[in-house]
C-alpha positions as CSV (number, residue, x, y, z in Angstrom):
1,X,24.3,25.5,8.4
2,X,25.2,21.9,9.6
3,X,23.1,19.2,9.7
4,X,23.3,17.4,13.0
5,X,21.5,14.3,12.2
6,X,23.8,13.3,9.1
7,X,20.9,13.0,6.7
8,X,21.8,14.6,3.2
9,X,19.5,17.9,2.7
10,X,16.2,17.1,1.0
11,X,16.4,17.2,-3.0
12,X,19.8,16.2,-3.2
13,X,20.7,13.3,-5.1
14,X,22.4,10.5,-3.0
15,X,24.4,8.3,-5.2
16,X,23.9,4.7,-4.9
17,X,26.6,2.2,-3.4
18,X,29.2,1.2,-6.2
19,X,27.6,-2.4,-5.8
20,X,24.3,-0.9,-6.5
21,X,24.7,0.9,-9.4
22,X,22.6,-0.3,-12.3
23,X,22.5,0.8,-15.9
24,X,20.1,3.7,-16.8
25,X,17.0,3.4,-17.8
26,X,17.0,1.7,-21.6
27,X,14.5,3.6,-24.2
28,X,12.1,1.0,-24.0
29,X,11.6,1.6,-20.2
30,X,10.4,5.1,-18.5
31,X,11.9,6.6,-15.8
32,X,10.6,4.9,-12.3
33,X,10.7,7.0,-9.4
34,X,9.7,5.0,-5.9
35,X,8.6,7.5,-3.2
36,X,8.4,5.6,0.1
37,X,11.3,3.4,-1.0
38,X,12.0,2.1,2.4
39,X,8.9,1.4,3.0
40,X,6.9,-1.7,3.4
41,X,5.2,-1.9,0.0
42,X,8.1,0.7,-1.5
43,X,10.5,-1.9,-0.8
44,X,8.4,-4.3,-2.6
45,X,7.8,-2.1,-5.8
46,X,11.5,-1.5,-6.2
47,X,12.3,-5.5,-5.9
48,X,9.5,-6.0,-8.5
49,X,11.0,-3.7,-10.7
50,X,15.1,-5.5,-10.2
51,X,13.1,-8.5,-10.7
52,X,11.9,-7.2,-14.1
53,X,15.1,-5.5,-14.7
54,X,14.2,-1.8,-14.6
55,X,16.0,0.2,-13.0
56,X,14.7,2.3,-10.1
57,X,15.0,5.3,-8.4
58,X,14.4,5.4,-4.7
59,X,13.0,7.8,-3.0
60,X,12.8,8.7,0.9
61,X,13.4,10.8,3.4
62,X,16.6,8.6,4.6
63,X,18.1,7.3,1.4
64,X,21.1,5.4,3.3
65,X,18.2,3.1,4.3
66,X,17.1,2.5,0.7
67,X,17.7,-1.4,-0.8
68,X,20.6,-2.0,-2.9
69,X,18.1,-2.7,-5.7
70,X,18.1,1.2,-6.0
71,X,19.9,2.9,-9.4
72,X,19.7,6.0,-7.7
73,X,19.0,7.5,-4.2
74,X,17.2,10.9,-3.4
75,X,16.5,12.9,-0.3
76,X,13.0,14.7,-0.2
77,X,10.1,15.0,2.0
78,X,6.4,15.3,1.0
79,X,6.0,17.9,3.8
80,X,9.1,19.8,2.3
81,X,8.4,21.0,-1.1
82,X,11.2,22.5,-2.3
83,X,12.6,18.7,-1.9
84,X,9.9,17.5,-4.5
85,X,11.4,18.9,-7.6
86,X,14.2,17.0,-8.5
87,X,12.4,14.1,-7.8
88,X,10.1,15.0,-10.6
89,X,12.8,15.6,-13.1
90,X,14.5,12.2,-12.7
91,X,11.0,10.6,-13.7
92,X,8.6,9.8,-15.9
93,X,6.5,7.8,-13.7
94,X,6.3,7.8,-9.8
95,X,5.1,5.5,-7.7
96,X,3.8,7.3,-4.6
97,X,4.4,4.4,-1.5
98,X,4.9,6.8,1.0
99,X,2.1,7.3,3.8
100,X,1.2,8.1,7.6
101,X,-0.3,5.1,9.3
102,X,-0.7,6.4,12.4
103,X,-3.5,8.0,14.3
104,X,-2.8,11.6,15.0
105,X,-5.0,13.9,12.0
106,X,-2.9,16.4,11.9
107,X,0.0,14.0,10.9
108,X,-2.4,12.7,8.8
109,X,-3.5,15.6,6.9
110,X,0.1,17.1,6.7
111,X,1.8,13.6,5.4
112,X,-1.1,12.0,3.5
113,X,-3.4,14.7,1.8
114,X,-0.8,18.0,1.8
115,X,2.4,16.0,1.4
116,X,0.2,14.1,-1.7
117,X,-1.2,17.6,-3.0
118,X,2.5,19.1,-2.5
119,X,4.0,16.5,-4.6
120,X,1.4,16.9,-7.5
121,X,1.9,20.4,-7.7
122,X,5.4,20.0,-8.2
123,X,4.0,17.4,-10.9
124,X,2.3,20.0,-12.8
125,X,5.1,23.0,-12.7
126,X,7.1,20.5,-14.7
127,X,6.6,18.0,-16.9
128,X,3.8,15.8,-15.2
129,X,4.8,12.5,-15.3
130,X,2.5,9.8,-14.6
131,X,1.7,9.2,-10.9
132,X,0.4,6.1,-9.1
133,X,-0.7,6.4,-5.7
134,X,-1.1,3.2,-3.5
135,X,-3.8,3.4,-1.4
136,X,-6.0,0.9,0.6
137,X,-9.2,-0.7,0.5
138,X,-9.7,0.3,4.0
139,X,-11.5,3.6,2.1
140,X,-13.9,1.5,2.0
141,X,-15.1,1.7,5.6
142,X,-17.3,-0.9,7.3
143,X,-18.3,-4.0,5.7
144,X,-19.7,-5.9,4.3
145,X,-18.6,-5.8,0.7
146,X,-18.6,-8.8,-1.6
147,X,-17.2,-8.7,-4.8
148,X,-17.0,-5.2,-5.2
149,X,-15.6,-4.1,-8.5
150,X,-14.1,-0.5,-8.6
151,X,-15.9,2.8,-8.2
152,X,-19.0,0.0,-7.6
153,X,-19.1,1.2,-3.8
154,X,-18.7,5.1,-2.4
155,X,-15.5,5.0,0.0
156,X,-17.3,5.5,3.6
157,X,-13.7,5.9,5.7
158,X,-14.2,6.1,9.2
159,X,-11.0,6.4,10.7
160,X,-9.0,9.5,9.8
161,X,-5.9,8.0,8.2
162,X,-8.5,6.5,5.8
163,X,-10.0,9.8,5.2
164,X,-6.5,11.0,4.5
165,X,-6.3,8.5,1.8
166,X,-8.9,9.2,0.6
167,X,-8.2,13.0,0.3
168,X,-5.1,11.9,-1.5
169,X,-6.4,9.7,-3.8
170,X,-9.1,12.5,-4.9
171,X,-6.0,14.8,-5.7
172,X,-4.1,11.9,-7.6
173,X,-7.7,11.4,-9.7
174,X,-8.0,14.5,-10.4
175,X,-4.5,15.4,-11.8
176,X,-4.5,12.2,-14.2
177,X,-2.9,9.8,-11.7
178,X,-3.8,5.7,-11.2
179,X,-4.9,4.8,-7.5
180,X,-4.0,1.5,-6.4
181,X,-6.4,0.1,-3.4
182,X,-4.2,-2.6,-2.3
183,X,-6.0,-5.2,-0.2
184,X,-4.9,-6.4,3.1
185,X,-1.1,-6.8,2.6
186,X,0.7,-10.2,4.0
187,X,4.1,-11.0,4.2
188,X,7.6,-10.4,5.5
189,X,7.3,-6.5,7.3
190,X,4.0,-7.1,7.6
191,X,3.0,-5.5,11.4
192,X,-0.1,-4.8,10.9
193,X,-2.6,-7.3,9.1
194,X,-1.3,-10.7,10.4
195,X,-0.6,-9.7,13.8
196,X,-4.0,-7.6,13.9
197,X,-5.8,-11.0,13.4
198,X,-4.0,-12.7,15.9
199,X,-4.8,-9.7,18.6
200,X,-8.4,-9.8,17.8
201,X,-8.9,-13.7,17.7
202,X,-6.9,-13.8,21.1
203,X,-8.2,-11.2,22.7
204,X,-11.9,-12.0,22.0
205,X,-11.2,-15.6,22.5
206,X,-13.6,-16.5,20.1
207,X,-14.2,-16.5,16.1
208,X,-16.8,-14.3,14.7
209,X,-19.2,-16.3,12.7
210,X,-17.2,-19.6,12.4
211,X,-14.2,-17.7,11.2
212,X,-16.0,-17.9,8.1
213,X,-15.7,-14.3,6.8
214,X,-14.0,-13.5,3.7
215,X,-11.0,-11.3,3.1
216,X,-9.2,-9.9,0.2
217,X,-5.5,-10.6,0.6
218,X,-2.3,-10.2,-1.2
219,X,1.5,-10.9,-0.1
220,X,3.7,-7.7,-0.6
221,X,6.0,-8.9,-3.1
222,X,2.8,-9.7,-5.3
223,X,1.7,-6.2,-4.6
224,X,5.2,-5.1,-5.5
225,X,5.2,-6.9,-8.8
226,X,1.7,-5.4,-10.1
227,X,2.5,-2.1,-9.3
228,X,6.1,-2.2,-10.7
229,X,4.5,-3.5,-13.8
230,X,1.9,-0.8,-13.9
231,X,5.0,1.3,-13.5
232,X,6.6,0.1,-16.4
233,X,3.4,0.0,-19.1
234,X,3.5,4.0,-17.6
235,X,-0.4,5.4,-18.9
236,X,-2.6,4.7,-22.1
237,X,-4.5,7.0,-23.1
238,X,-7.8,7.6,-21.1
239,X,-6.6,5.7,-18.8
240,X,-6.0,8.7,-16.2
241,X,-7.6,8.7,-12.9
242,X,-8.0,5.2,-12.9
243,X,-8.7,3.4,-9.9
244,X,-7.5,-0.9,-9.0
245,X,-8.0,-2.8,-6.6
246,X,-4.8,-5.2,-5.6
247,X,-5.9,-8.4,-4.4
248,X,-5.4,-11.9,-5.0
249,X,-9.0,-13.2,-7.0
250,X,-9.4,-15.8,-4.7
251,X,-10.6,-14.2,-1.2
252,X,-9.8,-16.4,2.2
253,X,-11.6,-17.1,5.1
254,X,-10.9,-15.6,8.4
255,X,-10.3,-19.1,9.8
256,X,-8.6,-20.5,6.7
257,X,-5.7,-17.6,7.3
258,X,-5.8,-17.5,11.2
259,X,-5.2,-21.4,10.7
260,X,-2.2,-21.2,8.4
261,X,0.1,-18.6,10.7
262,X,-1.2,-19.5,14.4
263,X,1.9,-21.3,14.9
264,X,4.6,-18.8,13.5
265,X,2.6,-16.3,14.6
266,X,2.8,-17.4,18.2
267,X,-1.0,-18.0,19.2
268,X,-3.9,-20.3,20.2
269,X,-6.5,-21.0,17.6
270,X,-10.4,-20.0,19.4
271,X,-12.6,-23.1,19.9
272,X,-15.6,-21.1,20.2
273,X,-17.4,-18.6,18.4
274,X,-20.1,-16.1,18.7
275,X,-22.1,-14.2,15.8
276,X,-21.6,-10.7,15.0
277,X,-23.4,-8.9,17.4
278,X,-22.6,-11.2,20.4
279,X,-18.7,-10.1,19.1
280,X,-19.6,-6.5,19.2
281,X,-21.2,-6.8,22.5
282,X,-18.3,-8.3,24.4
283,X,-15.8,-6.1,22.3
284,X,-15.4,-2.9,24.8
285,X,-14.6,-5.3,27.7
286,X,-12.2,-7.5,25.7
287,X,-10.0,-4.1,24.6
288,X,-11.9,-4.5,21.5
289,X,-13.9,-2.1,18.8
290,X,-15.9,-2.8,16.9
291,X,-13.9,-1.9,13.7
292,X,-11.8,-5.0,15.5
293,X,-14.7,-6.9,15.1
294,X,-15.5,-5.7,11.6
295,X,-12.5,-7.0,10.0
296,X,-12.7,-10.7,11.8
297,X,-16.6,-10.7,11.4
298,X,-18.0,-9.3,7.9
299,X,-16.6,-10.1,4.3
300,X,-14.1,-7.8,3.0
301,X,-13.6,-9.0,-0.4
302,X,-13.1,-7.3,-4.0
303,X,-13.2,-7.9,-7.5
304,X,-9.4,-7.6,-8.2
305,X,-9.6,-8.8,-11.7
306,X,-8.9,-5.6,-13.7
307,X,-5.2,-5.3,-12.4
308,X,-4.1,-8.8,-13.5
309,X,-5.7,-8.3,-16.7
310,X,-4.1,-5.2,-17.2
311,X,0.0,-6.1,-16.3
312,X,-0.8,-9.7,-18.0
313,X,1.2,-10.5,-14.8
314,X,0.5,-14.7,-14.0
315,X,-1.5,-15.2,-10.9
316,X,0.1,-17.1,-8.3
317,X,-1.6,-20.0,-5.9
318,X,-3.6,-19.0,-3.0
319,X,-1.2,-18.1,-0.1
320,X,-3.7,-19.8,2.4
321,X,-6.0,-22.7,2.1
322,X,-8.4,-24.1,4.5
């Protein structure tokens, strides 16, 4: 049977473009698989690995789309598990960057829980290699949260793509894996954090609070680097089932980040504020909820201290200052 769309049938290895080949993986270094490789943060993971040097293979359901940073390219699908197995033979760790973001649950539940469950259990028929799933504070749920350190707070998602996370990240505890909780990602791709701001701060016209609410942040290739490094120490022993949070230490204030993009970002800085509940209040009739006002209005900040420690990576300057 032909395949009318052109993309190479899922498990097949895709070989990389002549000018993308690298040279495999030295002893020193595992075998890095990238699942979500075209992805925003997948993208990112396999530029902090070139940047380190490791070679990488890329994984996604499109492979011609992958970076030239790739050393390989394979076709699979969570949702398709016969697709999954080769991808677990050409590694010795995976970095699982692939996820729904949407809204529907039953995308949700096939993509983010099954298609997470389905890749383990190819894990475990072979030779399990170590798996690190990159997940999202938003688990979490409302805030606010100040400082929390991991496992310190029960996840409370109330959306059902956070719930689907959260589903996944249970599975990836459970069979060994390390669970990333990346904080509110910046940066070049970046479509939903930044531009979320700006939509709530125009369309309530108003900060919350002064603007002075706190946020973990981190900028995608920062996030790329840890996890690429995490990649590369691979798993110590009891380390399994780990959970990190990704964040820059420092947290930033609502109005110290809304400050520093509002003119790249294409919008008018509020000259009034209201408290919290005032926000909430006026949300429904400004095309607002009040998990919009949530995120502009409480602190939303965690103790990301662990990861750093842990890849000895060098923390970089605060992307935003008041």
């Amino acid at each position: 049977m032909t395949n009318p769309i052109g993309f190479p049938p899922p498990g097949r290895i895709v070989p990389a473009a002549p000018e993308c080949r690298r040279d495999e993986p030295s002893a020193q270094h595992p075998r890095i698989a990238v699942i979500g490789a075209t992805g925003f943060v997948g993208g990112a993971v396999l530029a902090g690995l070139t940047e380190a040097g490791v070679p990488g293979t890329a994984v996604a359901r499109r492979p011609d789309d992958v970076p030239a940073a790739a050393t390989r390219r394979i076709a699979a699908d969570l949702t398709e598990p016969p697709s999954l197995g080769t991808v677990i033979a050409a590694a010795d760790v995976i970095v699982h960057a692939a996820s729904y973001t949407g809204s529907d649950p039953q995308t949700c539940d096939e993509v983010n829980r099954a298609g997470t469950e389905n890749l383990l259990a190819a894990a475990n028929r072979q030779h399990r290699p170590h798996v690190i799933y990159v997940s999202t504070i938003g688990v979490y749920g409302p805030g606010p949260h100040r400082g929390v350190a991991e496992d310190a707070v029960v996840p409370n998602p109330v959306s059902v793509l956070s719930a689907s996370r959260l589903a996944a990240e249970l599975a990836v505890r459970d069979y060994g894996g390390t669970v990333v909780r990346a904080a509110f990602v910046h940066g070049p791709g970046d479509r939903w954090f930044v531009p979320g701001i700006a939509q709530i701060l125009t369309r309530l016209g108003a900060w919350v609070e002064d603007g002075r609410p706190l946020l973990s942040v981190i900028s995608v290739g920062d996030l790329g680097r840890l996890i690429a490094a995490l990649a590369v120490r691979g798993t110590r022993p009891g380390a399994g089932g780990a959970v990190l949070h990704a964040a820059h230490p420092e947290p930033v204030s609502v109005r110290a980040l809304a400050s520093a993009v509002a003119r790249d970002a294409g919008f008018d800085l509020p000259s009034t504020s209201l408290g919290y509940d005032e926000a909430v209040a006026l949300a429904a009739e400004r095309g607002l909820t009040e998990r919009h006002i949530d995120l502009a209005g409480h602190d939303h900040y965690y103790d990301a201290t662990r990861i750093w420690r842990e890849t000895g990576l060098r923390v970089p300057p605060p992307a935003f200052t008041p």
